[in-house]
C-alpha positions in Angstrom: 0.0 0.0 0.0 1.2 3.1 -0.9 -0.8 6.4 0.3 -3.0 5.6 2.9 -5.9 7.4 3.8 -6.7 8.0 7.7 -9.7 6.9 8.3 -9.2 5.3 11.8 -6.8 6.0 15.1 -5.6 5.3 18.3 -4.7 8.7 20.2 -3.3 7.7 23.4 -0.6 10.4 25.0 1.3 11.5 27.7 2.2 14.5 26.5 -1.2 16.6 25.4 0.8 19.3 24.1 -0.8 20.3 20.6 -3.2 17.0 20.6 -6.8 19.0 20.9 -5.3 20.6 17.6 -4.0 17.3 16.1 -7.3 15.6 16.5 -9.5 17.8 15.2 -7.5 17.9 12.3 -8.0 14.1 11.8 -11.9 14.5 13.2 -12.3 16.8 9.9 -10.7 14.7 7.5 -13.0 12.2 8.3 -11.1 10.0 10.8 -12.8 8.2 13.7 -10.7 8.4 17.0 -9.9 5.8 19.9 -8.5 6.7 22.7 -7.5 5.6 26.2 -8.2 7.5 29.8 -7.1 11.2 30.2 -6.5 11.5 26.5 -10.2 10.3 25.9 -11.0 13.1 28.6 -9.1 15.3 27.1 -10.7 15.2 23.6 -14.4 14.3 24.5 -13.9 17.9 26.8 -12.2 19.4 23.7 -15.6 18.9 21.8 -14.5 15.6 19.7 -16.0 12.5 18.9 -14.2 9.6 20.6 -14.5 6.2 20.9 -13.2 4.6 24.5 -10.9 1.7 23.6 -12.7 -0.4 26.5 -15.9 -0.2 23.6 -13.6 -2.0 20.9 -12.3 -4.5 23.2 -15.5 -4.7 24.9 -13.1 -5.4 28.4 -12.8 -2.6 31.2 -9.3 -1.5 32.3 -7.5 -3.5 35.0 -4.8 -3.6 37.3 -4.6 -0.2 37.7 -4.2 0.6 34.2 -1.5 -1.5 33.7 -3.6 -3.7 31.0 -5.5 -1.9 28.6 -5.0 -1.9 25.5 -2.9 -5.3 24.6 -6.2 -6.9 23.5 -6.5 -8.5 19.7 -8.6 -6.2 18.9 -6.6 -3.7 19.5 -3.0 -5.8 18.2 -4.8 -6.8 15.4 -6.2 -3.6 13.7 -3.1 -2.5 14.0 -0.6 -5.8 12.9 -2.7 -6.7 10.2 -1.4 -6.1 6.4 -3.7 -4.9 4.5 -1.8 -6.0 1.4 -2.7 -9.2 2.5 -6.1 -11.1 1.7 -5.8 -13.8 4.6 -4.9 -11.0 7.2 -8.1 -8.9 6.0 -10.4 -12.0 6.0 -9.3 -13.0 9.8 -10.1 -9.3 10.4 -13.4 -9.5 9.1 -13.9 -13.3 10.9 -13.6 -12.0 14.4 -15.1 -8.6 13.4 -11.7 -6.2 14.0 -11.5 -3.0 12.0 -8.0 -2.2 11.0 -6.6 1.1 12.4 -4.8 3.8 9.9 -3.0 6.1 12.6 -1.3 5.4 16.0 -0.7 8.3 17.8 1.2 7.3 21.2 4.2 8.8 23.3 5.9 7.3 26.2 4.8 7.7 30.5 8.3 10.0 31.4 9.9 7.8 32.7 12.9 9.9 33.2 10.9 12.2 35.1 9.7 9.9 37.7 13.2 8.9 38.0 14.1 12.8 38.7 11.5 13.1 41.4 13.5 10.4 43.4 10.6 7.7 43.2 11.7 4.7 45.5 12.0 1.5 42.6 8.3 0.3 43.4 6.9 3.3 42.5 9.3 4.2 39.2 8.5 0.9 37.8 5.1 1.8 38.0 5.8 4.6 35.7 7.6 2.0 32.9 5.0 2.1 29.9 4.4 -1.4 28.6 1.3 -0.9 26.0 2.9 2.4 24.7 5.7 0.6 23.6 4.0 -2.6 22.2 1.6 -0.1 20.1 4.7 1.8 18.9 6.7 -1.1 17.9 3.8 -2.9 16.2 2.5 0.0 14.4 6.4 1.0 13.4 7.0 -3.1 12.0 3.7 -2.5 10.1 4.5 0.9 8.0 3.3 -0.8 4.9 -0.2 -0.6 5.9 -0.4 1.9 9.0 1.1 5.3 10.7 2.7 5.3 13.8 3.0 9.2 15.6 5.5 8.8 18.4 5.7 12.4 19.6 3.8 16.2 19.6 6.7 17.1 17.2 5.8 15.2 14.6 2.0 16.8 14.3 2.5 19.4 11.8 4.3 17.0 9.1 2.1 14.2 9.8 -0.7 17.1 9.1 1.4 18.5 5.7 1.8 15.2 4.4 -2.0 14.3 4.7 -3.0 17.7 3.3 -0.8 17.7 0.3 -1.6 14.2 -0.5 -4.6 13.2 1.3 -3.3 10.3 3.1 -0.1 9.2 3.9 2.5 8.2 2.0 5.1 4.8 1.7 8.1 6.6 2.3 6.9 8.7 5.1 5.3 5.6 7.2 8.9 3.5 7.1 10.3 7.2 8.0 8.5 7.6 11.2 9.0 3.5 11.9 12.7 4.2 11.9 12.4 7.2 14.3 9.9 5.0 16.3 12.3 2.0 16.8 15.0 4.5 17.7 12.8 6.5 20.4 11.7 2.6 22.0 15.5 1.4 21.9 16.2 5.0 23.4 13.1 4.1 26.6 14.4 0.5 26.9 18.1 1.9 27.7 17.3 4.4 30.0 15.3 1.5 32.5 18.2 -1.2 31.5 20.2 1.6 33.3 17.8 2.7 36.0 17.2 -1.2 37.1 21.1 -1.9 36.8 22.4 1.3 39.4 19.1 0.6 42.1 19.0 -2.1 44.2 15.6 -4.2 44.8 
């Protein structure tokens, strides 16, 4: 697939900076939007239409948050190639839309480490879902867009106005700086858990 039209995402942020913005942008090209929590606060108070992700995986929250959205119908809107006939018709056998647009950054992780958290609560603040999203939307560029940070916003926005939808070479773009930014997260705990004691 080469341009690919956004017709579907996953908005689910830390960092809120510009999102208001960034999802009514998608909201008026036609896009439907997930989302999680506070980000799902955040829009339905900014006036958009969003869909909670505990309606698409018809299962609440739990453990504090800690399981959410590592579901399949989450995993496989997102892993599935849409290039590929098989992958579509599984979709369509368990009834799981494919998403178009990931829009995800990281719990700060470096931040909680700042504020001198003992190691029981800074391991709370390691993201697990983030992650999994980012890296399974970033190995599936062919057929989806992963958004990994506020910065990216306005090109993500240029590149859907000039084109309408999203191009090849832009998607394995972002994937690249996707894998980078999750190698980047995984580095900082390695070194976190290796310098604190249990």
């Amino acid at each position: 697939m080469d341009l690919l039209p956004v017709k579907k995402a996953i908005l689910s942020v830390t960092d809120k900076s510009g999102l208001a913005e960034f999802g009514k942008f998608l909201v008026d090209q036609g896009a439907e939007l997930v989302s999680t929590g506070g980000t799902k606060k955040m829009l339905s108070e900014a006036g958009l239409p969003v869909t909670s992700v505990s309606d698409i995986t018809d299962f609440p929250e739990i453990l504090g948050g800690r399981v959410k959205t590592l579901h399949p119908n989450i995993h496989g809107g997102i892993l599935a190639d849409k290039d590929d006939a098989g992958h579509m018709e599984t979709l369509r056998e368990f009834g799981i839309e494919p998403f178009d647009l990931i829009c995800v950054n990281l719990y700060n992780f470096a931040d909680a480490v700042a504020k001198g958290l003992n190691l029981r609560e800074a391991v709370e603040q390691i993201d697990i879902g983030g992650p999994t999203m980012l890296r399974a939307t970033a190995k599936n560029f062919h057929s989806i867009c992963v958004v990994p940070d506020p910065k990216y916003y306005p090109v993500v926005q240029k590149e859907i106005e000039e084109n309408g939808g999203i191009s090849l070479e832009f998607r394995k773009e972002m994937a690249a700086l996707t894998f980078k930014l999750v190698s980047e997260y995984d580095a900082m705990i390695t070194k976190y858990l290796s310098e604190n004691d249990a």
